[in-house]
C-alpha positions in Angstrom: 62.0 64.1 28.3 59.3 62.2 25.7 56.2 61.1 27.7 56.4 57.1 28.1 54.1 55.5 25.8 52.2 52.2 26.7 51.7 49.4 24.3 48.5 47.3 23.0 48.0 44.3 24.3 45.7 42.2 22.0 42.9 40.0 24.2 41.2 36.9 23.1 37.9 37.3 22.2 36.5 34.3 23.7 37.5 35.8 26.9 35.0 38.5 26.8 32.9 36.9 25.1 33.0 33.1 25.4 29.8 32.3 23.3 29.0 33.7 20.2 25.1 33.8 20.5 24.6 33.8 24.1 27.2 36.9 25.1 28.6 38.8 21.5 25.7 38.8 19.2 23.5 40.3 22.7 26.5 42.9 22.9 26.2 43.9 19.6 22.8 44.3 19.2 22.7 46.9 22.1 22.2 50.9 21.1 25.6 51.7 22.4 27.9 48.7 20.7 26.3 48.8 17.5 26.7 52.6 17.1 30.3 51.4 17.4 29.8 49.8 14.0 27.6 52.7 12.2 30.7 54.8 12.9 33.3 52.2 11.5 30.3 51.5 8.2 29.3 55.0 7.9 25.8 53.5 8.4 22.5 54.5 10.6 21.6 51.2 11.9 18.8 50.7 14.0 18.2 47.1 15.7 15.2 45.3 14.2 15.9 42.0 15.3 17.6 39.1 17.0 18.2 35.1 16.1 15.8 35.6 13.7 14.4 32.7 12.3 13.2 31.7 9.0 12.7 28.4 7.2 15.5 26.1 7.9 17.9 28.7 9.1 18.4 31.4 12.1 20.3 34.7 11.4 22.3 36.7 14.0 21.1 40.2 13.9 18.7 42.0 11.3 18.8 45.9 11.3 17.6 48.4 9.0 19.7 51.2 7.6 18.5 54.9 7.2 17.0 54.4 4.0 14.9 51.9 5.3 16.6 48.9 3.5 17.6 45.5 5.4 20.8 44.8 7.0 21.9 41.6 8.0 24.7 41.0 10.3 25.9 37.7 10.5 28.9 36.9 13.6 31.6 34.6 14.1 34.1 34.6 16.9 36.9 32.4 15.1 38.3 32.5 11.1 35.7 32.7 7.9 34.9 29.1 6.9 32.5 27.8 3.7 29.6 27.0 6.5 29.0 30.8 7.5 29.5 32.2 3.7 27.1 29.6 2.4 24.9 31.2 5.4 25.3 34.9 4.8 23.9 34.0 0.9 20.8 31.9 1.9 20.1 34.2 5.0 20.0 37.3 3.0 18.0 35.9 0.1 15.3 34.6 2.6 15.0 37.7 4.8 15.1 40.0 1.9 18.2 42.3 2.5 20.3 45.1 0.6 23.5 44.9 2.6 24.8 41.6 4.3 27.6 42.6 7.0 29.7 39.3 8.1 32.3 39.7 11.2 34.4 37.4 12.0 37.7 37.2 14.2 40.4 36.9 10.7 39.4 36.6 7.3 40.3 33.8 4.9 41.9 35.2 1.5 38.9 33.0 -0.3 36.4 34.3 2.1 37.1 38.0 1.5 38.0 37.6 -2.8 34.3 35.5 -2.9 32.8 38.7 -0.8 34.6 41.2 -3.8 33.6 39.5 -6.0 29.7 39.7 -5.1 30.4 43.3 -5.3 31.4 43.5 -8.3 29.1 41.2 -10.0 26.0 42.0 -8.3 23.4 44.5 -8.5 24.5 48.2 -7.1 21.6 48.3 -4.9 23.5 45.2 -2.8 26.1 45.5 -1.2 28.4 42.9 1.7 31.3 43.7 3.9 33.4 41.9 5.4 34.6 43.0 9.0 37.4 41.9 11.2 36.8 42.5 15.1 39.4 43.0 17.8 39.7 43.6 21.4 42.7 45.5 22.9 43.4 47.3 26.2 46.5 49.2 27.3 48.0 47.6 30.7 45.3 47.6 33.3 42.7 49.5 31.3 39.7 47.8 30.5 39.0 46.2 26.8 38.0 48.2 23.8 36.6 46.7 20.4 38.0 47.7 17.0 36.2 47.0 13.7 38.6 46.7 10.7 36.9 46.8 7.7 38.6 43.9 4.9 36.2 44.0 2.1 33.6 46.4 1.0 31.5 48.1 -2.0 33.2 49.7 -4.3 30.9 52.8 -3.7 32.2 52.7 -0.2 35.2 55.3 0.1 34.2 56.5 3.3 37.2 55.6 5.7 37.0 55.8 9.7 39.9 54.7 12.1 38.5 54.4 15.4 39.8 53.4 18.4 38.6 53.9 22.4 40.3 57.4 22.1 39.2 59.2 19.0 37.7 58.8 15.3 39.8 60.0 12.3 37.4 60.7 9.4 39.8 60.2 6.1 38.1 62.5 3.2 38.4 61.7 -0.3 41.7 62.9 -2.3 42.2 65.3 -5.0 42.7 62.3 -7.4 39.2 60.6 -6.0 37.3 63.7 -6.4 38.0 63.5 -10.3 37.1 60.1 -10.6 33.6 60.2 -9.1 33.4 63.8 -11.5 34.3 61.4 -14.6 32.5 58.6 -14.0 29.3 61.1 -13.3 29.9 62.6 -17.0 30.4 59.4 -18.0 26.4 58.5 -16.7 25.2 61.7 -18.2 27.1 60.1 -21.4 25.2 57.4 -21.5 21.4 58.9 -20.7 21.8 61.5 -23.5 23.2 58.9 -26.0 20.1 56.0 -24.8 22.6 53.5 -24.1 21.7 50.2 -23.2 24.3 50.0 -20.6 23.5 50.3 -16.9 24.4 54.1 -15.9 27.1 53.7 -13.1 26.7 55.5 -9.7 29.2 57.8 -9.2 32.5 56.5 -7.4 35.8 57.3 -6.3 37.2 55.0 -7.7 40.0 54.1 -10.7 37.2 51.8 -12.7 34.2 50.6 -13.0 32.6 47.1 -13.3 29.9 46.0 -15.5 27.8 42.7 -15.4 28.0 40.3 -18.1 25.6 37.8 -17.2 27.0 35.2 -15.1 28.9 35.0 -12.1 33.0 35.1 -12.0 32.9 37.8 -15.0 33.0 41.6 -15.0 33.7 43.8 -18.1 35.7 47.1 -16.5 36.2 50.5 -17.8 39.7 51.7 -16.3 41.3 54.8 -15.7 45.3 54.7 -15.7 46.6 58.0 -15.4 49.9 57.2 -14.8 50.1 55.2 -17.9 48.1 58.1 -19.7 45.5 55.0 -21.2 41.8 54.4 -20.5 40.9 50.3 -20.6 38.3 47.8 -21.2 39.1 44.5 -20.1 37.1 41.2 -19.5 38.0 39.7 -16.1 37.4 36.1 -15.2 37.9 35.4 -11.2 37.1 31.3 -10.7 37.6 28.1 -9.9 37.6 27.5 -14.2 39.1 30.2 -15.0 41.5 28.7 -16.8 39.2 26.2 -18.7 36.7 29.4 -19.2 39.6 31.6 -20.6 41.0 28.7 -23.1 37.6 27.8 -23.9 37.3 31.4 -25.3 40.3 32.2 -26.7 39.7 29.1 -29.0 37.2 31.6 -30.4 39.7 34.5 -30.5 40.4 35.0 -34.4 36.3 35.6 -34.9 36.1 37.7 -31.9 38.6 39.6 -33.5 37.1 39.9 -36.6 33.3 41.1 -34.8 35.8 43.8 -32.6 37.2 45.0 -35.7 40.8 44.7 -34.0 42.4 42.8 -32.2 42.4 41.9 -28.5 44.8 41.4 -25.7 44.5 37.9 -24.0 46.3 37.9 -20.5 46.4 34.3 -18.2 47.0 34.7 -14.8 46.8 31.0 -12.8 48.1 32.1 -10.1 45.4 33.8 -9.2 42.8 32.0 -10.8 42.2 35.0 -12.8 42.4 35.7 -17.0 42.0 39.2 -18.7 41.0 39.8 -22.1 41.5 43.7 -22.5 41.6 46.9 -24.9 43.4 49.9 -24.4 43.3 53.0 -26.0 46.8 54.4 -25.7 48.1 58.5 -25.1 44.5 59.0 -23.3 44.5 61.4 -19.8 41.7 60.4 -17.7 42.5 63.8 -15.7 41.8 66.1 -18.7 38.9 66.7 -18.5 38.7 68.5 -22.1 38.9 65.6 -23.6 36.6 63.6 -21.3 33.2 63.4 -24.0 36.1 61.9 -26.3 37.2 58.7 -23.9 33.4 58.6 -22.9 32.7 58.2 -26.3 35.3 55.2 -26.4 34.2 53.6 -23.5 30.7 53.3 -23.9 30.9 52.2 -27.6 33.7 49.7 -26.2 32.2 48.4 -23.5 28.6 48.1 -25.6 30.5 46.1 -28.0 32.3 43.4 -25.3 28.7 42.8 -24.2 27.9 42.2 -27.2 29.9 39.8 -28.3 31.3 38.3 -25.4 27.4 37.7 -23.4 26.4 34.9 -25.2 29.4 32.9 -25.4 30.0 33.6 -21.8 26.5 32.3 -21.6 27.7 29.3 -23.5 30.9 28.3 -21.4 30.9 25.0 -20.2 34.1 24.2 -18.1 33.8 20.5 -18.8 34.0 21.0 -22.7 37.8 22.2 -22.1 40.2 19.4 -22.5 43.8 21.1 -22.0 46.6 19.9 -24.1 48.9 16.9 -23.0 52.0 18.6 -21.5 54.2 15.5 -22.6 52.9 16.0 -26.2 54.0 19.7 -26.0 
């Protein structure tokens, strides 16, 4: 006979903690709760401040990590809103911190694609999650927390599932090991060759972003085994990113002509997104005899889209694209 399994019941969070300054952020900032989010973070947090107050503003908690940089924790107890990210931004700036951590009971989809985005645009050395809390307890027993993390780094491949019972420590795959191995090489690449592009910190990860000099745009160097390419693509995540897009592909057949071949313009409205990308075809980012050759490719590929691209990003003005009259069409 299988032993009878009891169910998680979900519990408000205003009813353990019914203010957010007076009862959670006092609960967090104690030893034993905010180990609770070290383990979920991977971090070694150590409390350096509460309500902290600087000019024209008051942040929640300010720790510092192992490595002595700032962390900034900022709470809320309902759904992200524009108020609190606007806050997390001018908090950090003022009190001078690497990592910005923002909790909040449910994420917005805008909230947690404007904290990606930081990470990918940003410098390396900063870094913001974005963490969902929950409460549960099983019938009668009393109330455990639960940190779910719903954005991070993309340096941060550290996964922990934790509940009141145990902590599963997920460790990095086969295919995850090789990526962090290429995109090492791929550094080394770049320091014996004195390229002027930023040497990337070793990641777990399928690609790699690379700043171009104004917010909403990332050049990335791709890995796509499974369609045996590498890639260099242009991404444009924004309000304008259609207007920003247009705006450049009006410039296409001279960009064209400075690449030397042509590029691949992709619009995506749907999700405020457009892609301007080269691929270099029959390429396997897994062997790893022919990694100096897509090295090679990348770094001269992605020195060129900064090159040429930079300065007209630069340029864009969203109010200098007047789209075309549909009815004239």
């Amino acid at each position: 006979m299988s032993e009878e399994l009891a169910k998680l019941k979900a519990v408000e969070l205003r009813k353990v903690w019914p203010d957010e300054a007076q009862d959670f952020t006092p609960w967090l900032a104690k030893a034993e709760n905010l180990v609770l989010l070290d383990e979920t973070l991977d971090m070694k947090l150590e409390l350096e401040g509460v309500e902290i107050s600087g000019e024209g503003f008051r942040a929640d908690i300010l720790c510092k990590n192992e490595d002595d940089s700032r962390v900034l924790i900022e709470n809320q107890l309902e759904e992200t809103d524009h108020t609190h990210l606007g806050q997390i931004l001018t908090y950090a700036a003022g009190l001078d911190v690497q990592t910005v951590i923002w909790i909040a009971k449910k994420f917005k989809d805008e909230h947690r694609a404007a904290l990606d985005r930081l990470n990918e645009t940003t410098d390396e050395r900063f870094r913001y999650f974005g963490v969902e809390i929950k409460i549960w307890k099983i019938e009668d027993s009393a109330s455990a927390p639960q940190f779910d993390v719903v954005s991070s780094p993309n340096n941060w491949s550290r996964t922990v599932i934790q509940d009141s019972q145990r902590e599963i420590i997920i460790d990095l795959t086969e295919t995850q090991r090789q990526q962090e191995k290429f995109w090492m090489e791929f550094g080394k690449y770049l320091t014996e060759k004195n390229s002027m592009l930023r040497k990337p910190k070793p990641q777990p990860v399928a690609r790699m972003v690379f700043g171009v000099g104004k917010s909403g745009f990332g050049v990335y160097a791709i890995l796509r085994t499974r369609d045996q390419q590498i890639r260099i693509q242009l991404t444009i995540r924004d309000r304008n990113a259609k207007a920003y897009f247009h705006l450049l592909k009006e410039q296409k057949e001279e960009i064209d002509r400075e690449f030397g071949e042509s590029l691949e313009w992709s619009e995506r409205p749907e999700l405020e997104e457009s892609q301007v990308y080269l691929i270099k075809e029959r390429t396997d980012p897994t062997d790893e005899t022919d990694w100096y050759n897509q090295h090679e490719w990348l770094a001269s590929k992605l020195e060129l889209f900064d090159k040429v691209f930079r300065p007209r990003i630069k340029a864009l003005n969203a109010a200098d694209y007047q789209p075309e009259d549909e009815d004239d069409e």
